[in-house]
C-alpha positions as CSV (number, residue, x, y, z in Angstrom):
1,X,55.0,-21.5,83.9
2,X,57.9,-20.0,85.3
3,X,58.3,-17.9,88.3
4,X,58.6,-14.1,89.0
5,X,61.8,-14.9,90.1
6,X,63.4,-17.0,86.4
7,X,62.0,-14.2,84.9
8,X,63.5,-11.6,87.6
9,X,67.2,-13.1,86.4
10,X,66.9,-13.4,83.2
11,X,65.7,-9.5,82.1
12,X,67.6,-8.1,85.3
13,X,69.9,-6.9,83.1
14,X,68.2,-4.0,82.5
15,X,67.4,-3.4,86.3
16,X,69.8,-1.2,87.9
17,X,69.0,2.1,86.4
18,X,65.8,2.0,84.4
19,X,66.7,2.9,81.1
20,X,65.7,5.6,79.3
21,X,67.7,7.4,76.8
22,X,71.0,5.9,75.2
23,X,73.1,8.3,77.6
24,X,71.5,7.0,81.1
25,X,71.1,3.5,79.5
26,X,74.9,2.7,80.3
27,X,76.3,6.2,81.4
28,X,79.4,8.0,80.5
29,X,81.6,5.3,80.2
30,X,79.7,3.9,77.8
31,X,78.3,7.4,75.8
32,X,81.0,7.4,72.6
33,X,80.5,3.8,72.3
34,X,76.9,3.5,71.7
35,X,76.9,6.0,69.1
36,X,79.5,4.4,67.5
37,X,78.8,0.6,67.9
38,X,75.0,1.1,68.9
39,X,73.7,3.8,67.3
40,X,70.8,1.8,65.6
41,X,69.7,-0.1,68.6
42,X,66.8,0.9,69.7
43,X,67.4,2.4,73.5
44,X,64.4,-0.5,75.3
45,X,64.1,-3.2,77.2
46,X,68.0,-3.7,77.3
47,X,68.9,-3.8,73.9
48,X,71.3,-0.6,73.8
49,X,72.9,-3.4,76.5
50,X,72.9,-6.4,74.5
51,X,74.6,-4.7,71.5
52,X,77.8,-3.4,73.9
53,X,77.7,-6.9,75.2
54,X,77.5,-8.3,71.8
55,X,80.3,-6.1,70.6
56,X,82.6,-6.0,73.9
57,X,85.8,-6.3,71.5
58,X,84.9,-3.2,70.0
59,X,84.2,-0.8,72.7
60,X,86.6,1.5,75.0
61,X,88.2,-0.4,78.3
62,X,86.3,2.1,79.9
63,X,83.0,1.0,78.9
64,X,84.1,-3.1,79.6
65,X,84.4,-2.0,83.1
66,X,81.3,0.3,83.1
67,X,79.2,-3.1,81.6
68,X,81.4,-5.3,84.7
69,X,80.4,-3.3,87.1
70,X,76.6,-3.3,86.0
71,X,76.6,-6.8,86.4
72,X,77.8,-6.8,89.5
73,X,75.1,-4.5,90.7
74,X,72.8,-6.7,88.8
75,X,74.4,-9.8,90.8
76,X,73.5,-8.2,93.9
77,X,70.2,-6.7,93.5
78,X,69.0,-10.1,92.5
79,X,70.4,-11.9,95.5
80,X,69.2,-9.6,97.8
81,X,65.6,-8.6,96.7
82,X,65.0,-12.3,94.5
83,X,62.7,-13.7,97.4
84,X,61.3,-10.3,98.0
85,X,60.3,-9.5,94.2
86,X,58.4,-12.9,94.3
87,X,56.6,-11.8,97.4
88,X,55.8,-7.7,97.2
89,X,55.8,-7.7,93.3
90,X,54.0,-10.9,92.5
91,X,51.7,-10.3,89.4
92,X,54.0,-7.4,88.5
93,X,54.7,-6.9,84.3
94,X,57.8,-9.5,84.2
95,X,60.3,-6.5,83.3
96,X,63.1,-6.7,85.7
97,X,62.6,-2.1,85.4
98,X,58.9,-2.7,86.7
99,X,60.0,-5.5,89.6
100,X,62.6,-2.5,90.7
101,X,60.2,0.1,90.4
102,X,57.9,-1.8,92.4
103,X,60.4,-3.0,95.1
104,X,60.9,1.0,95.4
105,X,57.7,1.8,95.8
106,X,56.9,-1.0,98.8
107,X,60.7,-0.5,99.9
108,X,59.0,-0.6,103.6
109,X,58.0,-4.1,102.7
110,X,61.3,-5.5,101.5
111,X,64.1,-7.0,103.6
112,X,67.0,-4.8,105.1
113,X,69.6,-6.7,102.3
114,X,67.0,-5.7,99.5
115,X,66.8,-1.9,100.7
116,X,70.6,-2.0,100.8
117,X,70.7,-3.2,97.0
118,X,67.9,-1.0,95.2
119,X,69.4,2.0,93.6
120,X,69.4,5.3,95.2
121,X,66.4,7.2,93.4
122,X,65.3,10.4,95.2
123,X,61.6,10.3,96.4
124,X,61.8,6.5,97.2
C-alpha cells in the first residue's frame, strides 16, 4: 500500500492552484495554448497539464516558463508540507488538490515551512 505521501508526489502536479477551468488551470501564460494545443482535454485532475507537458515543443516560451515555474512551486510545497500532509491529512482522498485544501484548512496545525509554501487563498 503506498503512503499519503508517494501519492502526495506523484498527483502534486495539480496542487498549487486547484484547478478549475482551463484559464486558472495554468493561467495566462498558458490561455492561447490550451485552446490551441488542449482544447479537448478535459480541464480535471491535471490533464489540461499533462497535454502542455506532453506537447512543450508546441506551446509559446511563455507558457514553458509558466509550466517551470509550477513545478517549482510544486517542488516546494511538497518539501515543505510532505511530512505534514501525512500527519494533518491522513485518510484524506489521495488528490494532491484535497491534501492542499486540507493543509489550508488545519494551516494552524502545519509546520511554519509548510504555511510558508501553501498558496495564498483568501479566507485560509
Amino acid at each position: 500500500m503506498r503512503s499519503i505521501v508517494s501519492v502526495f508526489v506523484a498527483t502534486l502536479a495539480i496542487a498549487v492552484l486547484a484547478p478549475g477551468n482551463r484559464a486558472a488551470a495554468k493561467g495566462d501564460a498558458c490561455k492561447k495554448d490550451v485552446v490551441k494545443v488542449c482544447k479537448k482535454v478535459a480541464p480535471f485532475h491535471g490533464e489540461v497539464r499533462k497535454c502542455l507537458v506532453e506537447h512543450a515543443s508546441s506551446i509559446s516560451q511563455g507558457c514553458q516558463d509558466e509550466l517551470a515555474t509550477d513545478d517549482g512551486r510544486r517542488k516546494k510545497l511538497h518539501a515543505s508540507c510532505a511530512k505534514d500532509a501525512n500527519k494533518v491529512c491522513h485518510g484524506v482522498a489521495h488528490r494532491s488538490s484535497r491534501i492542499v485544501a486540507c493543509l489550508l484548512a488545519h494551516k494552524s496545525k502545519v509546520s511554519a515551512a509548510c504555511r510558508g509554501a501553501l498558496p495564498k487563498v483568501p479566507g485560509h
